[in-house]
C-alpha positions as a printed Julia matrix, in Angstrom:
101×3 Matrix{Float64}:
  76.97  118.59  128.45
  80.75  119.57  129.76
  81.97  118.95  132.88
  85.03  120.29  134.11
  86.71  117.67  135.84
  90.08  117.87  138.66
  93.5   116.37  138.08
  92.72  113.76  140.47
  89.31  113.02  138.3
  91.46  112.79  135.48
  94.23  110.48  136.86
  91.67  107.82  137.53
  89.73  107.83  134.71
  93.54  107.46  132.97
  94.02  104.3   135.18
  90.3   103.17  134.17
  90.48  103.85  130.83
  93.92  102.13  129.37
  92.57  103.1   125.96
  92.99  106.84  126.37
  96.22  106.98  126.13
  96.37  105.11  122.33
  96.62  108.61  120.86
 100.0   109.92  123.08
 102.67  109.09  120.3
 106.58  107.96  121.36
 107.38  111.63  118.99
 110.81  111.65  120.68
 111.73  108.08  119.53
 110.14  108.8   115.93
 111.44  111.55  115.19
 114.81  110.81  115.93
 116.06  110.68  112.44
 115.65  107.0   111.73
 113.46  105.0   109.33
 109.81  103.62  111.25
 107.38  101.53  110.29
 104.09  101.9   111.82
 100.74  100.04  111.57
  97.41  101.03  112.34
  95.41   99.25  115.06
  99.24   98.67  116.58
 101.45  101.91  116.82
  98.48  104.09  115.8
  94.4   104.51  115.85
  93.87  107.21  113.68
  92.97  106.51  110.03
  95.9   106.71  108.22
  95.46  109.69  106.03
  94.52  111.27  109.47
  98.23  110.32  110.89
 100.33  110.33  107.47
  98.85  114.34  107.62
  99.89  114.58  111.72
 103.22  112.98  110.96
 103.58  115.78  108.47
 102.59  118.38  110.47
 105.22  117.74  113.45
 107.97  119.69  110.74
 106.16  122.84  112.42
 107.2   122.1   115.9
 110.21  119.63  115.34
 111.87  121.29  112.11
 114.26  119.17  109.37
 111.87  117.61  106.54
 109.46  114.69  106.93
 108.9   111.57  104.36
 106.53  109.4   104.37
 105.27  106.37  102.65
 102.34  103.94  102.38
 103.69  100.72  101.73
 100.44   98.88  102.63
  97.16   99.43  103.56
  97.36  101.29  107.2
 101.2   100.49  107.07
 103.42  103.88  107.09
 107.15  104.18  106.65
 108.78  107.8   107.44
 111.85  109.26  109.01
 112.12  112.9   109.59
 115.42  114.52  108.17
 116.83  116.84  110.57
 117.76  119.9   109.64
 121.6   120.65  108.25
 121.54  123.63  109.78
 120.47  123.11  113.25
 121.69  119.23  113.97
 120.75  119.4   117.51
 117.47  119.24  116.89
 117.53  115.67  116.07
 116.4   114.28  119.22
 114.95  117.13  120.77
 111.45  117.43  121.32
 110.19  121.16  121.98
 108.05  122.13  124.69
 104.71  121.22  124.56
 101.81  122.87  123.57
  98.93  121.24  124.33
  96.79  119.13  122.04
  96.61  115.79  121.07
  99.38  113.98  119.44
């Protein structure tokens, strides 16, 4: 069943629970226009079709075009290309919206 839980509930169970925070992603260091390599069980805990498609889908909130690449089992290159027309956004990361990732 749910339980609704307080900020301060949350905090601690945070502090408890290292692991929870294996799915908040550096976005504002990988999406900065360079080349990354990531690797499952390391940089990410999602299966990788899971975060090749969430990779993909930060063009809606972060703009510019996205590659990616598998170059080994749960290994993923990408860089996202910011877009020519609006160059600031490089290394901006829009406001939050909730949701994981």
């Amino acid at each position: 069943m749910a339980k609704r839980v307080t900020d301060e509930e949350v905090e601690t169970l945070y502090a408890k629970h290292r692991e929870f925070y294996k799915w908040m992603y550096p976005w504002n260091d990988w999406l900065d226009g360079g080349w990354w390599i990531i690797e499952k069980g390391i940089d990410y805990y999602t299966p990788t079709k899971s975060m090749r498609k969430l990779i993909h889908d930060k063009k809606v909130r972060w703009g510019g075009h996205i590659h990616t690449r598998l170059i080994a089992q749960d290994t993923i290159l990408f860089r996202r290309e910011p877009d020519a027309s609006n160059p600031g956004t490089q290394a901006v990361r829009p406001p939050h919206s909730g949701g994981v990732g």
